[in-house]
ZAMARGU-4260 file (C-alpha; in steps of 0.2 Angstrom, whole numbers, plus 5000, padded with zeros to 4 digits):
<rodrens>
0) 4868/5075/4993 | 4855/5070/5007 | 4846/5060/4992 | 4862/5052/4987 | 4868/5047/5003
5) 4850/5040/5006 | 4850/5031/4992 | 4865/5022/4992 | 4859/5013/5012 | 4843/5011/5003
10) 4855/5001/4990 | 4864/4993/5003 | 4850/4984/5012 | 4842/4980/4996 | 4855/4964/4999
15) 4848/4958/5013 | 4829/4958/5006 | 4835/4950/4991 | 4833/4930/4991 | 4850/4920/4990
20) 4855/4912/4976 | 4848/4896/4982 | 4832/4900/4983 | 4829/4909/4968 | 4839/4895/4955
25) 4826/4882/4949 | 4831/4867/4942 | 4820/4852/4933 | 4829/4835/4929 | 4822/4817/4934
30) 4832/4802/4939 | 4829/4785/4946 | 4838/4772/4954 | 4854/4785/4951 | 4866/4786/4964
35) 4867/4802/4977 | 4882/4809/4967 | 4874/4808/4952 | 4862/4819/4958 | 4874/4833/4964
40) 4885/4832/4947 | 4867/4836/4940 | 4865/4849/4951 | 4881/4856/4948 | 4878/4856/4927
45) 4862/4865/4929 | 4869/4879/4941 | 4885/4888/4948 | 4884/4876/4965 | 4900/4865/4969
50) 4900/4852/4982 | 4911/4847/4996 | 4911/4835/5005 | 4920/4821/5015 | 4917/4804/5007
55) 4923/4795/5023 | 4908/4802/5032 | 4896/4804/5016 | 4889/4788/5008 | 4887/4796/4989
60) 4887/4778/4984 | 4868/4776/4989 | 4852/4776/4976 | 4838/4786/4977 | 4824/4792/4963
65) 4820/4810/4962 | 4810/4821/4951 | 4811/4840/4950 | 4803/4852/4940 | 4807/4869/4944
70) 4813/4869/4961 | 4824/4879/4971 | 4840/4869/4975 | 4836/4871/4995 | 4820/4862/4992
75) 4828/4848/4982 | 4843/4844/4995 | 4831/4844/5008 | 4822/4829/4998 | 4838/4821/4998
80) 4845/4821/5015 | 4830/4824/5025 | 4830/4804/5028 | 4847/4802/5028 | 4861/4808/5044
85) 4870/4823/5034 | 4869/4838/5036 | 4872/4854/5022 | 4877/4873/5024 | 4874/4885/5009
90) 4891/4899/5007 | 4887/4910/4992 | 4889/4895/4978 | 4897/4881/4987 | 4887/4867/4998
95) 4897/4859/5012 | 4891/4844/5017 | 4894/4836/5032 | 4887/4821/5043 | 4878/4824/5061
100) 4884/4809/5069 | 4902/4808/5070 | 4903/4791/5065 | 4896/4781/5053 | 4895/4763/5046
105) 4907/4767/5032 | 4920/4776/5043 | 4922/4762/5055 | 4925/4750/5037 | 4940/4763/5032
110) 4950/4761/5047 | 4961/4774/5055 | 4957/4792/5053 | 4965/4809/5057 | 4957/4826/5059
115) 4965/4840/5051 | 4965/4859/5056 | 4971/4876/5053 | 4970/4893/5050 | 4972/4903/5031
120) 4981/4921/5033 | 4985/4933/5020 | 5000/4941/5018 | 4997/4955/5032 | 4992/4941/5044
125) 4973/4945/5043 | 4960/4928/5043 | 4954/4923/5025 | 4936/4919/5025 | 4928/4906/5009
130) 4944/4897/5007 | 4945/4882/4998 | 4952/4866/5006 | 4952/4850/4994 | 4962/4835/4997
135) 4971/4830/4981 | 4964/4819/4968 | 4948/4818/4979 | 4930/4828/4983 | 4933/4827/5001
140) 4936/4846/5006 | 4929/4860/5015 | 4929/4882/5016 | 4937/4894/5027 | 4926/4900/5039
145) 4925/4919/5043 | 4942/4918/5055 | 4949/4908/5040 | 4950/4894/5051 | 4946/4875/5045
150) 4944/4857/5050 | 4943/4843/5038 | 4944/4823/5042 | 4955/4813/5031 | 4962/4795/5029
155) 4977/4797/5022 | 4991/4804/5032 | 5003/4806/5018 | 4989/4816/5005 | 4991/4835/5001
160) 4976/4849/5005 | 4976/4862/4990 | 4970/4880/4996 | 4963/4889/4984 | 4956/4907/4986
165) 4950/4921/4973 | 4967/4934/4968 | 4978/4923/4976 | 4991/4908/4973 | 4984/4892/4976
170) 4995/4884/4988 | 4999/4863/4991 | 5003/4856/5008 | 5006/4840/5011 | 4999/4832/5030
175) 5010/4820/5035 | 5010/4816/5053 | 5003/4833/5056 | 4985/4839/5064 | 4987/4855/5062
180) 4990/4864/5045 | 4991/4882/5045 | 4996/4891/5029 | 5000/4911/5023 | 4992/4913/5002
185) 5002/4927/4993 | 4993/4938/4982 | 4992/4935/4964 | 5003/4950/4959 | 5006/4941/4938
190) 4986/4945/4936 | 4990/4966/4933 | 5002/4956/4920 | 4988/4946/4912 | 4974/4957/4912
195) 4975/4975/4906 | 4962/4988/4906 | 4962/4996/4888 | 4945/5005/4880 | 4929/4999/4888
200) 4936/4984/4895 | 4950/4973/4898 | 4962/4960/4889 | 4976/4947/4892 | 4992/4955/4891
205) 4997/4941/4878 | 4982/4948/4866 | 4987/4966/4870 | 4996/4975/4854 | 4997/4993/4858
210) 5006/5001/4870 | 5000/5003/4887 | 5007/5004/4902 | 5003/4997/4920 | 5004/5002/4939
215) 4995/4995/4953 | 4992/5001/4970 | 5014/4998/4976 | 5016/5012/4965 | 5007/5026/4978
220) 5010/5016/4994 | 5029/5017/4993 | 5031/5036/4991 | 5023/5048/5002 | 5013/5062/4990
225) 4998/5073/4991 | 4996/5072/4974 | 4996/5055/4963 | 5002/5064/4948 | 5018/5064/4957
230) 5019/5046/4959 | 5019/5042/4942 | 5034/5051/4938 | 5047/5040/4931 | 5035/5025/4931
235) 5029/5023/4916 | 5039/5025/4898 | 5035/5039/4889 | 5026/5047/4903 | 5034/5064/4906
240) 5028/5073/4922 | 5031/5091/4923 | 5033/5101/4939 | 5026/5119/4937 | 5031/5124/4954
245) 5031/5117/4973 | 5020/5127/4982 | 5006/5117/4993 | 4993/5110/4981 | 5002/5110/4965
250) 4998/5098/4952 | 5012/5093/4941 | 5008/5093/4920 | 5006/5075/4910 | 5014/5074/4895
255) 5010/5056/4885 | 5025/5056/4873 | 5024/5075/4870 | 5011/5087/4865 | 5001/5083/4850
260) 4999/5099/4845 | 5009/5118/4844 | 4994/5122/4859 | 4999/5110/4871 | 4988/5096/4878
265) 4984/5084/4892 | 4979/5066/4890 | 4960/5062/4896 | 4960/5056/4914 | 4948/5043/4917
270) 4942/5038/4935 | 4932/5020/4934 | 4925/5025/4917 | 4920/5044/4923 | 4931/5060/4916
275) 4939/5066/4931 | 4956/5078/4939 | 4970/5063/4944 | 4975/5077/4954 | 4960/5075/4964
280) 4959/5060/4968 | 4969/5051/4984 | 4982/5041/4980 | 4976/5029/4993 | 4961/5025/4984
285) 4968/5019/4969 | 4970/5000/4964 | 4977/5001/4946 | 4981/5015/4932 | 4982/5010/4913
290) 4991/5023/4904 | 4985/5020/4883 | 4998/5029/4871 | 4991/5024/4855 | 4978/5014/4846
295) 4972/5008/4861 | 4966/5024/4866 | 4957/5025/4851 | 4939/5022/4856 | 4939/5040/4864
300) 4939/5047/4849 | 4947/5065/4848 | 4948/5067/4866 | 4964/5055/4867 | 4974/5062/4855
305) 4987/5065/4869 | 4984/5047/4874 | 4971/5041/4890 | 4974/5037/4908 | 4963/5024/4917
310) 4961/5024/4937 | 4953/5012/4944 | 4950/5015/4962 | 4950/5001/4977 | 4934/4989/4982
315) 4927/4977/4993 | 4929/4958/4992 | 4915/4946/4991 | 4913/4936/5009 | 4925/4945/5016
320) 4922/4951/5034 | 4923/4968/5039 | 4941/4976/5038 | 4946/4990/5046 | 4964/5001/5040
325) 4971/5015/5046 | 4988/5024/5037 | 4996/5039/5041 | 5012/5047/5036 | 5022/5063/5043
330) 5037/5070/5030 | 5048/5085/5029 | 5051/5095/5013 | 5066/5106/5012 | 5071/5119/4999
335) 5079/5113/4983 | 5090/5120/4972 | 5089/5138/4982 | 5100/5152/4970 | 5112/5159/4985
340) 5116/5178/4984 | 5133/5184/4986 | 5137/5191/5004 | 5141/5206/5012 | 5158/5202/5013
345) 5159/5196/4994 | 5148/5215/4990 | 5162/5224/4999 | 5177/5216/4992 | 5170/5215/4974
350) 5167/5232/4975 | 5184/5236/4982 | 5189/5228/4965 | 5184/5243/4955 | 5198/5255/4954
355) 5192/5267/4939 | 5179/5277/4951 | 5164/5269/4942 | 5158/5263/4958 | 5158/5272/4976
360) 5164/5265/4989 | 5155/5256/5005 | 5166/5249/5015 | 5184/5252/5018 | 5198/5238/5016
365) 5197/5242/5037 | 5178/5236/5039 | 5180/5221/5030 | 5187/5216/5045 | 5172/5221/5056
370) 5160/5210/5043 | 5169/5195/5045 | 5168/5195/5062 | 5148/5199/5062 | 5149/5216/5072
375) 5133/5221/5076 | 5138/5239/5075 | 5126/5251/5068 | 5134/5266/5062 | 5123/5284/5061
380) 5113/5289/5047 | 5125/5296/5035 | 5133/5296/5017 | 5143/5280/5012 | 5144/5275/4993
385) 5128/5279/4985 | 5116/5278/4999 | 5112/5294/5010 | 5101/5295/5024 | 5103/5277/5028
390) 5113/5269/5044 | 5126/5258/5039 | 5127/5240/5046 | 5140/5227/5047 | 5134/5212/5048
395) 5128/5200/5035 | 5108/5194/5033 | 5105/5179/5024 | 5088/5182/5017 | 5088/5165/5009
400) 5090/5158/5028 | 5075/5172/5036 | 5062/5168/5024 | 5063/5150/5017 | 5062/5137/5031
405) 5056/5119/5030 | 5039/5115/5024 | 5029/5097/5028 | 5016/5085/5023 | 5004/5075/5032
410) 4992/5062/5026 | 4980/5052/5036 | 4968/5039/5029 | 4954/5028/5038 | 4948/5012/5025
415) 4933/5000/5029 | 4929/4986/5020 | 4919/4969/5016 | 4908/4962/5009 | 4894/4946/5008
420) 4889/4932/4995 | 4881/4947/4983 | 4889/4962/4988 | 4906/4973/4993 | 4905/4989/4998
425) 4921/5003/5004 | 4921/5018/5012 | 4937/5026/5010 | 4940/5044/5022 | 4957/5054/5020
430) 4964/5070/5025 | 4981/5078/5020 | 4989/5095/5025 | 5004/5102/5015 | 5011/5116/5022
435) 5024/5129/5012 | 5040/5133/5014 | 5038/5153/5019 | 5044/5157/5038 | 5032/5171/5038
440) 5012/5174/5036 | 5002/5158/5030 | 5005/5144/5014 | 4996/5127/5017 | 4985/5117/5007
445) 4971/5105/5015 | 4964/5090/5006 | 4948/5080/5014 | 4943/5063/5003 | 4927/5054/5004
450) 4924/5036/4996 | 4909/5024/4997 | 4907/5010/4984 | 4897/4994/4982 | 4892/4981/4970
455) 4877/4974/4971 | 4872/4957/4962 | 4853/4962/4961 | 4850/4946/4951 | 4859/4931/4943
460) 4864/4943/4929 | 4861/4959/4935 | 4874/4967/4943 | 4873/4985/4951 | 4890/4995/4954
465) 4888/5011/4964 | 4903/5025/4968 | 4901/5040/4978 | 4915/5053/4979 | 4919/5068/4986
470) 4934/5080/4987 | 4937/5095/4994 | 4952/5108/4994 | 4956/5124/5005 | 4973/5134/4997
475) 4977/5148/5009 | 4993/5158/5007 | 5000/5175/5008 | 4994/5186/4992 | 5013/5193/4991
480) 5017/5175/4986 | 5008/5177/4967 | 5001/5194/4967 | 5011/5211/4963 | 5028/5209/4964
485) 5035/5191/4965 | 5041/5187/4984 | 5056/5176/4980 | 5061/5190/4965 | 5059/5203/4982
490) 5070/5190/4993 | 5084/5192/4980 | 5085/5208/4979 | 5082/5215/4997 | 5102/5221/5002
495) 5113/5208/5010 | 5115/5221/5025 | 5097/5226/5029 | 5093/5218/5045 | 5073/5211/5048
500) 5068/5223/5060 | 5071/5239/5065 | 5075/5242/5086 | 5058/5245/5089 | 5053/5227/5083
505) 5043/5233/5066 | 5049/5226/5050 | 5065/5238/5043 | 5065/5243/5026 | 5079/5249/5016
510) 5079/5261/5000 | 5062/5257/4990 | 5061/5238/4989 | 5048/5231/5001 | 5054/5220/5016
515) 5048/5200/5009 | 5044/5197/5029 | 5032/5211/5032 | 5023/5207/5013 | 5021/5189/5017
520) 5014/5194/5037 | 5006/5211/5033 | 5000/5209/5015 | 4983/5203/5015 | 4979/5184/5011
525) 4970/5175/4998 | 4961/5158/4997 | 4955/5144/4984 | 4940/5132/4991 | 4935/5119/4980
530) 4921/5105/4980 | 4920/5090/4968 | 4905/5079/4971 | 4905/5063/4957 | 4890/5050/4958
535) 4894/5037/4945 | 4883/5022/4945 | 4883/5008/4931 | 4872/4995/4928 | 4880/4978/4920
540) 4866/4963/4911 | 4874/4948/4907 | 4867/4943/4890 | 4878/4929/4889 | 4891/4920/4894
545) 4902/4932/4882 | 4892/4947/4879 | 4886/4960/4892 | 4877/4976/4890 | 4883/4990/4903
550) 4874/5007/4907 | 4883/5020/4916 | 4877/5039/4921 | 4889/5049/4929 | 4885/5065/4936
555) 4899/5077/4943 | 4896/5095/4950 | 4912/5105/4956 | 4912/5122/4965 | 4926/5135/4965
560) 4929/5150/4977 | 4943/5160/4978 | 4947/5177/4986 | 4963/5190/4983 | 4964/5201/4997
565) 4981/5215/4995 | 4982/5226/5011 | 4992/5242/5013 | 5010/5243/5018 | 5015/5254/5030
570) 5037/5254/5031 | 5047/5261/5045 | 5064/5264/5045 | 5076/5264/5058 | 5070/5277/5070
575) 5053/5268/5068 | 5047/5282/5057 | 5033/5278/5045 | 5041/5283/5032 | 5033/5278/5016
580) 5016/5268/5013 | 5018/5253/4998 | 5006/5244/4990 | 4990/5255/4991 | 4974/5254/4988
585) 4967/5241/5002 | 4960/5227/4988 | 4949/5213/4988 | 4941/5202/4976 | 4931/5187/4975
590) 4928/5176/4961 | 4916/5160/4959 | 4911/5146/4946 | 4902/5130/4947 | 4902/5118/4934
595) 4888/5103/4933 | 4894/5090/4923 | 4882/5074/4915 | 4888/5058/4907 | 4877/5043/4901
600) 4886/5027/4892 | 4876/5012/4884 | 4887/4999/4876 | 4891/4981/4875 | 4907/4971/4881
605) 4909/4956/4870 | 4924/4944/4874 | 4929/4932/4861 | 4934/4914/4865 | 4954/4920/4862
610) 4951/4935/4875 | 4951/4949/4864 | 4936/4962/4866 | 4924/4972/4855 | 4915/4986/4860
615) 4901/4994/4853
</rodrens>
């Protein structure tokens, strides 16, 4: 893990050694007596560059004869302006020009001029950095600098500025009288709409034939869950999620349309592009799920015979500062659905019911009297109906009420984010405790998530994605809860009128059933500890503009370690005689497994003019 870790810095400061784009793009073209603006549409046929640039400062208009062969951009602007009062800054693939004097020639000609400014926010009020500001139906504009703020000079008082940002809306304002112009942008939810994850790849939604569902990250942010099986139930048509149980740490069955077979099955869960446990995973940390319920999922192979399901987790953003997020959430669970046992009032009057001798009798019609009213009378050991040698008691225990209480979950989750011109990179960090429902002894479940991702646009067409994830699980609960008898069976059964405790303060037990208390306190505990490390990197050559090769190795190794340990029991009865001892021999037992998993994918991602995709 030391080499991983050390590799993935090592990866991350590549960045900065790397030359920008600027530098390393050569262009060779020769024009004479051309104007300046000829020059940068040249520019910008040769390259990914786009110009801005106020045309009331900027005299395009000028001629000028230059000659490159193989030179980097940087060189050839310095050739350009060098002689000339303008001034330009480089931001990833845009080129902002500006002048250094604050007036010129051409701007006294055009008369009256206003200076417009303002500020770009997102929808949780956070700056957007790189934002583009064009004044319609001109080139006059400028970017967003890194507290989304902007100034641009204009002449027209009535024009409209167009901002425009990567994932969002683009938005019009018109100026007016106005001097400052400050905007909010919405993100682009219609894109999950238009682009769909299917196979190896994606495609438009209006290309898209098969059925295939899709969630983005609203899904698991609305609804506090541990586990983000659970969020998916009743989100997605023909997506049945099935509850096995609801202690801490369960995961829920998925069922895409059923079971393919008479011995069951589970759809493959994918987790950008690595086979994974969706139960794993924090929900925090996904950005979109594709569920494929037919033909689409075809590419697996056999392995989607009961249908695939795509996560993609969250990443960075290109020059976009460093964000920092912190969620948390605090919820109560309560017990549904609870079967409630008859009382002792109901036991004694039922029972008073049967007149043909088939049953002895407990209590009189008098002592009905004394159970209503909850007497806390405890009558000597004796004979009554068919118990002898036991006391007989009076007032009524809800063992429903002593043993099942409330349980709760917690979650807390830390993200930071950012990126530069050729990277992103996440680190995502969460924790969540569930604890059980159980008054007595121990029933929790603790989750810990770890998350870094980058990309890394090693060259022009090289791109370098790396993902690093680690999760880790500790189940610890009483062993009465699943080992020898089953608790909430024992908690049904144990008689309405046995109290908790005897008067000495040890756990009372009556006739031969175990007290549920004292096995959940005194019966031994167990423990499940897991580790799941993923390193998945993947490597992405852009043949063309259609056709890219990608490479990915994945490489998983998960750890398991569990422990069973069943103590005696030692019962006492009402004179706080150890009277019988339950549950023997003292066991314990320890089991453990690891599992190394490897995974290397080479194919090719070519997109048709109409959208569609091919694989191979």
């Amino acid at each position: 893990m030391k080499l991983i870790l050390a590799f993935f810095f090592l990866s991350v400061n590549v960045v900065f050694a790397i030359d920008s784009y600027a530098q390393q793009t050569k262009l060779s073209f020769e024009l004479k007596n051309k104007r300046i603006i000829d020059v940068l549409d040249a520019i910008e046929e040769q390259s990914d560059f786009r110009f801005f640039y106020d045309g009331n400062l900027i005299d395009v208009e000028q001629p000028i004869s230059i000659k490159a062969d193989k030179r980097a951009v940087l060189a050839i602007l310095s050739d350009i302006f060098s002689t000339r009062e303008v001034d330009y800054k480089v931001i990833g693939n845009d080129v902002i020009l500006t002048a250094v004097s604050p007036k010129s020639a051409k701007q006294t000609a055009t008369g009256k001029q206003q200076m417009v400014s303002g500020q770009v926010l997102d929808e949780m009020g956070e700056p957007l950095p790189g934002v583009s500001v064009l004044l319609k139906n001109t080139k006059i504009g400028t970017l967003t600098d890194a507290n989304g703020k902007y100034s641009l000079r204009v002449s027209e008082t009535e024009g409209v500025l167009i901002f425009s940002y990567l994932g969002y809306n683009s938005l019009e304002e018109s100026i007016g009288a106005r001097t400052t112009v400050s905007v909010t942008l919405t993100g682009e939810m219609q894109q999950m709409e238009e682009v769909v994850a299917v196979g190896y790849g994606t495609v438009k939604r209006a290309n898209l034939g098969g059925a295939v569902s899709t969630l983005d990250s609203r899904t698991f942010e609305s609804r506090p869950v541990r586990n983000a099986a659970n969020a998916l139930q009743g989100q997605v048509p023909g997506l049945t999620v099935v509850r096995n149980g609801g202690a801490p740490g369960s995961s829920p069955a998925l069922r895409i349309r059923d079971v393919s077979s008479v011995n069951g099955g589970s759809p493959l869960v994918l987790i950008d592009g690595a086979e994974g446990d969706i139960g794993l995973i924090n929900p925090a940390d996904i950005e979109n799920i594709s569920v494929l319920k037919d033909g689409t999922a075809a590419i697996y192979g056999a392995r989607a015979a009961d249908g695939v399901i795509l996560v993609t987790t969250k990443n960075g953003r290109k020059n976009q500062d460093l964000r920092i997020s912190l969620d948390s959430y605090y919820s109560l669970k309560t017990p549904a659905l609870v079967k409630e046992a008859a009382s002792l009032y109901e036991h004694a009057a039922m029972a008073l019911e049967i007149s043909d001798g088939s049953f002895p009798i407990e209590y009189t019609q008098e002592e009905l009297q004394l159970i209503l009213e909850g007497s806390d009378r405890v009558d000597p050991t004796s004979n009554w109906g068919r118990w002898t040698g036991y006391p007989k008691f009076y007032k009524n225990q809800d063992w429903n009420k002593l043993i099942i209480g409330n349980g709760s979950l917690q979650n807390y989750h830390l993200g930071i984010s950012g990126g530069g011109d050729k990277y992103t990179y996440l680190i995502s960090l969460g924790h969540a405790r569930e604890e059980g429902l159980p008054k007595f002894g121990i029933d929790n479940d603790k989750r810990y998530y770890a998350r870094a991702k980058s990309t890394i646009d090693l060259t022009k067409n090289l791109q370098y994605d790396f993902n690093l994830s680690y999760e880790a699980n500790n189940r610890n609960y009483s062993s009465g809860i699943s080992e020898g008898q089953n608790i909430w069976e024992l908690t049904y059964k144990t008689r309405s009128w046995a109290p908790l405790r005897n008067p000495a303060g040890n756990f009372y037990t009556f006739e031969g059933f175990d007290n549920p208390a004292q096995v959940l306190e005194e019966g031994g505990e167990s423990s499940l500890t897991g580790g799941n490390l993923t390193f998945n990197n993947q490597l992405t050559y852009k043949v063309t503009k259609d056709l890219n090769l990608v490479g990915r190795a994945v490489v998983r190794k998960n750890d398991i370690d569990s422990s069973i340990v069943q103590k005696i029991l030692y019962s006492y009865n009402w004179d706080n005689v150890n009277h019988r001892t339950a549950r023997l021999p003292n066991s314990a037992e320890r089991k453990y497994a690891k599992t190394l998993y490897k995974n290397f994918t080479l194919y090719g991602d070519y997109k048709k003019p109409s959208d569609s995709m091919i694989s191979v």
